[in-house]
KELO-787644 format. One record per residue: residue in three letters; x negated, y negated, z negated of N, C-alpha, C, CB in turn. Coordinates in steps of 0.02 Angstrom, whole numbers, plus 50000, padded with zeros to 5 digits. Glycine has a CB too. Layout:
! residues N
ALAXYZXYZXYZXYZ;...
***
This chain:
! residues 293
UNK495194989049902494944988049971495494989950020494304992349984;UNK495424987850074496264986350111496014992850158496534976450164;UNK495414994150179495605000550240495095004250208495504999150338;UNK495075010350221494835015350189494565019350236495275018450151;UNK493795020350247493405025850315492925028250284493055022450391;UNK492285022050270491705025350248491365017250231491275031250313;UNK490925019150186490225014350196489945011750225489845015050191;UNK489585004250234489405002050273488545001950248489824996350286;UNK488085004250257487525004550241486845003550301487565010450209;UNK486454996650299485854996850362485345001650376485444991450357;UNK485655006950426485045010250423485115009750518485025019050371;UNK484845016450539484535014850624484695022450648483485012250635;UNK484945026950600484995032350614485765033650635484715035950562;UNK485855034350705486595034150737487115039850707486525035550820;UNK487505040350689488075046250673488465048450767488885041550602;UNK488595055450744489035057750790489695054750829489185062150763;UNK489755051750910490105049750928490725052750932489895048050963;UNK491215048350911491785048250926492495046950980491755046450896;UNK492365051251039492845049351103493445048151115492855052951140;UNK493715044851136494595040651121494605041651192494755030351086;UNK495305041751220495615040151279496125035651284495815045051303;UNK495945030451326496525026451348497015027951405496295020751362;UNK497555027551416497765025151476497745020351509498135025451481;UNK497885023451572497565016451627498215011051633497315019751728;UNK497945007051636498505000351638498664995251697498294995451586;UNK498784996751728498764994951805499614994351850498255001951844;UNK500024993051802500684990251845500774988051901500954985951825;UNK501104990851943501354987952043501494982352004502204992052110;UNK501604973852039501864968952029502534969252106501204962752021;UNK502784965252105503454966052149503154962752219504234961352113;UNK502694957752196502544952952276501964950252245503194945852310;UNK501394954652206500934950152194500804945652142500944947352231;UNK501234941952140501214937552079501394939351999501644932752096;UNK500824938851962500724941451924501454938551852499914940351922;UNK501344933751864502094933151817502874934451851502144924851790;UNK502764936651915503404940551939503764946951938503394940251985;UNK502964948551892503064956151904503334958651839502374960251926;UNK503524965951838503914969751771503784966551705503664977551761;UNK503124966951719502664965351627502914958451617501554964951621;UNK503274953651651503524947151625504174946151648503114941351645;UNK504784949951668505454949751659505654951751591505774953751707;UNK506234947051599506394948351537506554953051507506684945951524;UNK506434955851446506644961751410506974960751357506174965551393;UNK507584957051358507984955751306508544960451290508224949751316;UNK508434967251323508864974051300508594977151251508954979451351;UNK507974975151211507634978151173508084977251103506914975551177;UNK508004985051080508314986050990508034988550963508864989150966;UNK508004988450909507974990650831507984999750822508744986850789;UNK507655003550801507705010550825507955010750733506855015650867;UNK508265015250710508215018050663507605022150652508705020850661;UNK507175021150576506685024550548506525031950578506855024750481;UNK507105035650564507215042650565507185043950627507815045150535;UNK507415039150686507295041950777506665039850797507855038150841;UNK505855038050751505245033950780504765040250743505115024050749;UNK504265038750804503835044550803503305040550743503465047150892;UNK502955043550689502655041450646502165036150662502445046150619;UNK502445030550618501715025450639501995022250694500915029650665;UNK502525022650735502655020650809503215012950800503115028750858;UNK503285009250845503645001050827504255004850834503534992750888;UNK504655001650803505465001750803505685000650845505804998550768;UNK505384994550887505564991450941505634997350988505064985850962;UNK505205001850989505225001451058504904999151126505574999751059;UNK504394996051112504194992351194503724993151218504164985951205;UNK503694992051283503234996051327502724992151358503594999351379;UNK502854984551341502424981451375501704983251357502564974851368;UNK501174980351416500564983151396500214976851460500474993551407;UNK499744971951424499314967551462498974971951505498824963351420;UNK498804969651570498354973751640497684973251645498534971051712;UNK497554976351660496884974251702497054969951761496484980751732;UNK497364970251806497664967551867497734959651839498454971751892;UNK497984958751787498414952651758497634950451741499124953951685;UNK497194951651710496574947051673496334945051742495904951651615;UNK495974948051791495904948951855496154941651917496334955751861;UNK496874942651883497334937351944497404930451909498264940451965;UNK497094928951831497094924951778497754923751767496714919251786;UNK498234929951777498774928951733499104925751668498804932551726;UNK498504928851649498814927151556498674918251567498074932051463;UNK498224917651589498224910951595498614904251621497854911151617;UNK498984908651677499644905251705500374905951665499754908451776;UNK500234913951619500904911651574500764908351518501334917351549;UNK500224907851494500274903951435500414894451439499564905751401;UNK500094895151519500074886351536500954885251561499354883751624;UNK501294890351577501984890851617502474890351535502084900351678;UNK502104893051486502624893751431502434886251370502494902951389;UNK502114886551380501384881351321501174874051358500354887051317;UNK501424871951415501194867951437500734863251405501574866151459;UNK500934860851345500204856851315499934858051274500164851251296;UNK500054866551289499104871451242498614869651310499124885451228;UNK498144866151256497454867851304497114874951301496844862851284;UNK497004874751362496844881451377496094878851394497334885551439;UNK495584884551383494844884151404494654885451485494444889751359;UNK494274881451510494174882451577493824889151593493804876951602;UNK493774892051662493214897451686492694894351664493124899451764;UNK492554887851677491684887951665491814886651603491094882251704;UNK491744883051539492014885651478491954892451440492574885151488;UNK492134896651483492124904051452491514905551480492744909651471;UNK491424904351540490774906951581489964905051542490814902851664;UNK490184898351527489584896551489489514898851411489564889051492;UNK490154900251373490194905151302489944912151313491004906051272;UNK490074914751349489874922951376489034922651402490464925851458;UNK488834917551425488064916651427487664917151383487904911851444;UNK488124912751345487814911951285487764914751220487934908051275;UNK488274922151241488354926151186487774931551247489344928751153;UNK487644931451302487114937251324486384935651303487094938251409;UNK486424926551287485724926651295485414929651240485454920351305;UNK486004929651178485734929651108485884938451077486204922651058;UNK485904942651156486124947651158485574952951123486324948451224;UNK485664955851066485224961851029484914966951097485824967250966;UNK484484970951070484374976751094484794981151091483934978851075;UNK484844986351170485334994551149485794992151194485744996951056;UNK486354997251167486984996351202487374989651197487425001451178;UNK487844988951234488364984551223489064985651215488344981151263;UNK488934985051125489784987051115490434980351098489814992651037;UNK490964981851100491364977451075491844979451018491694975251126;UNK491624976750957492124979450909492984977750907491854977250844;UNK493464984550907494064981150925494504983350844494444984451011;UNK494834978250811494974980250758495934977850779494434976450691;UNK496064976950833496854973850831497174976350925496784962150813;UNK497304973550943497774974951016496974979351057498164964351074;UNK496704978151064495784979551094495894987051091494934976351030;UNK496034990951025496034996451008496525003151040496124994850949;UNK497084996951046497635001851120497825001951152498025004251134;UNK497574995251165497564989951267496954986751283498154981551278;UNK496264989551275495604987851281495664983351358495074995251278;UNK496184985851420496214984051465495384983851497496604978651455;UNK495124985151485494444984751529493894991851525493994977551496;UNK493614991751579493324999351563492865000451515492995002351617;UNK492895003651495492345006951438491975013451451492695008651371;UNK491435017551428491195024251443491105025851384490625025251486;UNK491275025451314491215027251249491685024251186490565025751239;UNK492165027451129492325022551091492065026051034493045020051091;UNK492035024150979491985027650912492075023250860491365031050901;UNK492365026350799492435024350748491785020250714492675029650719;UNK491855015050677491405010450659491825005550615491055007250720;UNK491515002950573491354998150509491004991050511490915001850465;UNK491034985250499490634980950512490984978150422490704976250599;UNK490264974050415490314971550330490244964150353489594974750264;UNK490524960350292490714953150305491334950850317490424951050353;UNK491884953750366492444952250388492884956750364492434951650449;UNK493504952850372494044958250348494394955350416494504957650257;UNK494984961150424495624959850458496284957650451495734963250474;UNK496514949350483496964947650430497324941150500496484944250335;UNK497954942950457498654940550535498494932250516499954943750518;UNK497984928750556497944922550522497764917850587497354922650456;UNK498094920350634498234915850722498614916050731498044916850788;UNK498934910350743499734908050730499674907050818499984899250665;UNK500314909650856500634912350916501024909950940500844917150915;UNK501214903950970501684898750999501644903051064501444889851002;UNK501384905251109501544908351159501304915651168501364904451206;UNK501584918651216501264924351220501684930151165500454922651203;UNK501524930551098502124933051061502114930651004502214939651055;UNK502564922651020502844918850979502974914851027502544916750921;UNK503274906950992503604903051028503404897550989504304904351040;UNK503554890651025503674883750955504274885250901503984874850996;UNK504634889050952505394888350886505334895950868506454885950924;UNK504984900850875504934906250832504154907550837505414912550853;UNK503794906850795502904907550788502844914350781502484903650719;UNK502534917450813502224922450798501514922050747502134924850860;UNK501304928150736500494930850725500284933950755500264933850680;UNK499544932350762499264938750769498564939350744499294940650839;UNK498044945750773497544947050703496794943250732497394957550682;UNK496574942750662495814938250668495274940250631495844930950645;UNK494824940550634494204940750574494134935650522493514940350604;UNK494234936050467494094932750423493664933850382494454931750401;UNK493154929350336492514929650303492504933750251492294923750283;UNK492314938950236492394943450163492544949650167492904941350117;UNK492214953850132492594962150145492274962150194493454964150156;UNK492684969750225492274973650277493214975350324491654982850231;UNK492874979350379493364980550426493234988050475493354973650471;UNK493694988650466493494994650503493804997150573493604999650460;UNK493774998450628494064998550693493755002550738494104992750719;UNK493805000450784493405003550854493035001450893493685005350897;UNK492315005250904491745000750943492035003651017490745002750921;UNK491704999951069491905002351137491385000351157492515000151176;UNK491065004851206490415005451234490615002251329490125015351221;UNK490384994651347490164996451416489634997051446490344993551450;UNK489714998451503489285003251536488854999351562489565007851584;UNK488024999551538487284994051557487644990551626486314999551582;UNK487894994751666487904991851752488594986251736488155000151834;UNK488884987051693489494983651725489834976951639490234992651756;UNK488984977751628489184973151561489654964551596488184970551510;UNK489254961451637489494955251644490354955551669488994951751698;UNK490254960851713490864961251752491484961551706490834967451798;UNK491344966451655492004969051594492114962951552491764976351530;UNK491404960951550491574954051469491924948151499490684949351424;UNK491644945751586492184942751585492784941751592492144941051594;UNK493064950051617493664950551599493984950751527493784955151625;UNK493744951751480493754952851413493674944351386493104958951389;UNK493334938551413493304932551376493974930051404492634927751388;UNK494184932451460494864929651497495454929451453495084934151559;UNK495344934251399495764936351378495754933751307495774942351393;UNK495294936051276495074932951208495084925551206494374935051190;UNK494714922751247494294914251248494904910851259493624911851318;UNK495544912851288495924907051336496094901251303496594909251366;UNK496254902451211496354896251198495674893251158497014895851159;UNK495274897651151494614895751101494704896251013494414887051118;UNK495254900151002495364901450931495054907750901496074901650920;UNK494434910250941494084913750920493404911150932494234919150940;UNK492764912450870492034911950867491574921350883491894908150773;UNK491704921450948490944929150970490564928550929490354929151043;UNK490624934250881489934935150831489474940350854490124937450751;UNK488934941850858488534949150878488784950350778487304948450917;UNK488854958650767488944960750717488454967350712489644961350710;UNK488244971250654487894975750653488644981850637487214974150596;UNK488494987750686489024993150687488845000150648489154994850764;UNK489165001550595489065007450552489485013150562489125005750485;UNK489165017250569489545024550595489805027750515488835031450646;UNK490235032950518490625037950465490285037050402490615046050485;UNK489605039950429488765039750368488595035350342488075040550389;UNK488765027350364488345020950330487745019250374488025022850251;UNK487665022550431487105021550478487495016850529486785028850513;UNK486935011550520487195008250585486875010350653487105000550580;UNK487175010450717487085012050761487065007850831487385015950753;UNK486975002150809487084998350859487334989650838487605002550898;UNK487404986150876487584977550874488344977750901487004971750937;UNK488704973650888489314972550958489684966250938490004979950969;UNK490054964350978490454959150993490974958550950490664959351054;UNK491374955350899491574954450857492124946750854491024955550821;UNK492574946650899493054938850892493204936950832493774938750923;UNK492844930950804493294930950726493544924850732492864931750647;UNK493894923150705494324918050702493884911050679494934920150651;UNK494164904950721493884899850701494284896050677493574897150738;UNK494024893350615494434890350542494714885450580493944886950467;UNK494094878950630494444872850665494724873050704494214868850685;UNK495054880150705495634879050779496304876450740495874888250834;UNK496704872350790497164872150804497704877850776497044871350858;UNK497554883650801497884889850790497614891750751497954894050831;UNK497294891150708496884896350643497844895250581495674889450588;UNK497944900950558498484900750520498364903850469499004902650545;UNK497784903250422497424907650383497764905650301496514906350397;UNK497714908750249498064909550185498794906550171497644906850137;UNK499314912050226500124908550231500234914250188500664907550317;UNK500984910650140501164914450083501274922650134501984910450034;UNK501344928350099501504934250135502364931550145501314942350085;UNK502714928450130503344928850151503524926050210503694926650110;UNK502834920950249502914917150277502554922950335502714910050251;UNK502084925450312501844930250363502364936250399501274933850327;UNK502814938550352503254942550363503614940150408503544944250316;UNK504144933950386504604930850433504214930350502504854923350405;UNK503744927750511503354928250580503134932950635502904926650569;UNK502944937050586502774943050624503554946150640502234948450575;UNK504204945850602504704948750592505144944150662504934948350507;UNK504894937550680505444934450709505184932450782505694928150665;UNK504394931150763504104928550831504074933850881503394925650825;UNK504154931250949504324934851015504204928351082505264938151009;UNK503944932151113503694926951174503704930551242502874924151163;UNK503284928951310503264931051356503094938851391503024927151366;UNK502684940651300502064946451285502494952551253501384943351222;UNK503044947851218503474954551181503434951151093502914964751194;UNK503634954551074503534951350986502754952150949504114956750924;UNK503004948350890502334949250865502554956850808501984940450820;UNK503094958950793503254964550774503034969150810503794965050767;UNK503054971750866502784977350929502074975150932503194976551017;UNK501434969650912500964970850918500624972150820500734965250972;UNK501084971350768500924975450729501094981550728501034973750688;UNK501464985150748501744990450749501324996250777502294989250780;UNK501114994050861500494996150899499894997250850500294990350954;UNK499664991250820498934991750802499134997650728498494982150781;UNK499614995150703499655002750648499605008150640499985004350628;UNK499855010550717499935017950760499515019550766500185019050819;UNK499005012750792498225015850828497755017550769497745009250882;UNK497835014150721497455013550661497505021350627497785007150611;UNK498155023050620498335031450583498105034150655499385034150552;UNK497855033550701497975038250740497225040050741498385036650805;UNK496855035850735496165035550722495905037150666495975030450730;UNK496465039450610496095041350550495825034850518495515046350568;UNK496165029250523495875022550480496605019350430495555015150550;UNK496425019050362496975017150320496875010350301497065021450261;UNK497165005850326497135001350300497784999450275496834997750332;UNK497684997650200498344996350165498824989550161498184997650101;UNK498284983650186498654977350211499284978650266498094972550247;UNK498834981350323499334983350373499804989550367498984984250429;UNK499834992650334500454997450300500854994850263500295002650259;UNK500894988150228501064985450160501574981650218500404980650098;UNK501104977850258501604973950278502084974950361501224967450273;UNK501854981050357502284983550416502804984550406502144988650445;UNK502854988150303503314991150286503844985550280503174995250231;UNK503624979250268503804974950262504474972550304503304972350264;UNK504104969450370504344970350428505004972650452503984973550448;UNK504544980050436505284985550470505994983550420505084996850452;UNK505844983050353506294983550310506884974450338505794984350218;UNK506434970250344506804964850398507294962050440506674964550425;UNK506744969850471507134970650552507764973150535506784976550613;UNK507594978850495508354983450480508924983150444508284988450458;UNK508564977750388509204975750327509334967550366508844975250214;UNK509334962850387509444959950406509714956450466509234959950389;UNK510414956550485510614955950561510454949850590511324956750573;UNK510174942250529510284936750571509464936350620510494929150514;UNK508994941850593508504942050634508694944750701507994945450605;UNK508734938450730508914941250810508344940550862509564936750844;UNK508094946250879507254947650914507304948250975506824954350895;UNK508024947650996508094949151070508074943751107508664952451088;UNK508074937751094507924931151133507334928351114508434925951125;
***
């Protein structure tokens, strides 16, 4: 089994919450415009850290970028992906507006959580009033969304992570707050929905014990996308994650992140250790990987 927490067992009896802190993510832009600002100049001074100078679990890279709140808000991401991707279709506001309806109408009883098993977990970017550790059965976690923009390119592809059918997963639920459900999700579909290579599942959420405690929101990957990049040899996964880099930063710095967050949370998952180690070993024995353009 690839991550290692606890059991997933249906029961109704909640386990003891678990409180996380984020930082706030809220960058000055220079004049407003959201692709003018820091988080999208270029950062092609970025290197390679030696093993021995990185804080455990932490990217080699180095990088600091971090998606906004400000940026989902000003539909940023949406203007760099159409500025970099010109003929990715991108999903309209009403589009998302009418998917997010339609994931409230079919909305469970209780709270409203969102399960975050990948970038969600240490750039949630949107407010929350609760996170805790949690389990969902059925899905596993697996680099199988292939990344032409954002962090990858046409001529260097990135990855990045998806739900896939089988196994279980383990991550972080995030609780928003009854008053401010519509307001957060659709900042949160802005972000998720833009190209539609994800299917909103409601999922059942299991605490430490095997008790589930709740329903939540769950992006898993959809097989008929376009971007679905699901059973690529691991060598092919490596080179990708190892080479792709885009407007967002690499797709190396968003495995690297979610690894950190994962040990930092007390969650082992051995896919993503296996192939981090991978990665790094890449980055470091190999000079013609050049990550800085």
């Amino acid at each position: 089994m690839a991550s290692q927490l606890f059991p997933c067992r249906r029961r109704t009896v909640p386990g003891p919450p678990v409180y996380l802190h984020f930082p706030k993510t809220h960058p000055a832009d220079d004049d407003g415009d959201p692709l003018s600002s820091r988080a999208f100049r270029d950062r092609s001074q970025m290197t390679v850290k030696p093993k021995e100078d990185q804080a455990e679990g932490a990217s080699p890279l180095g990088e600091q970028f971090l998606l906004s709140r400000r940026i989902l808000e000003e539909e940023g991401l949406a203007a760099l992906i159409a500025r970099d991707g010109p003929l990715q279709r991108l999903t309209s506001e009403e589009e998302r507006t009418a998917s997010l309806q339609s994931m409230l109408a079919a909305r469970p009883s209780g709270d409203i959580w969102v399960f975050a098993y990948g970038s969600l977990i240490w750039n949630p970017a949107i407010d929350i009033v609760e996170a805790r550790k949690a389990r969902i059965a059925g899905w596993s976690r697996s680099f199988c969304l292939s990344a032409m923009v954002g962090r990858g390119s046409p001529e260097r592809p990135g990855l990045l992570l998806g739900l896939e059918v089988g196994g279980s997963c383990d991550g972080i639920a995030l609780r928003i707050a009854a008053d401010a459900v519509e307001r957060e999700l659709s900042l949160l579909w802005r972000r998720e929905m833009i190209t539609g290579a994800y299917n909103p599942q409601w999922v059942e959420l299991c605490d430490e014990t095997g008790h589930g405690f709740g329903q939540g929101i769950a992006f898993t990957i959809d097989m008929d996308s376009d971007h679905y990049a699901g059973n690529l040899p691991r060598e092919e996964i490596v080179e990708r994650l190892a080479t792709g880099r885009g407007s967002l930063g690499s797709s190396a710095d968003y495995l690297f992140r979610t690894r950190q967050a994962l040990q930092a949370h007390g969650i082992l998952d051995t896919r993503i250790e296996a192939i981090a180690a991978d990665v790094e070993a890449a980055l470091l024995d190999r000079p013609d990987l050049d990550i800085r353009s």
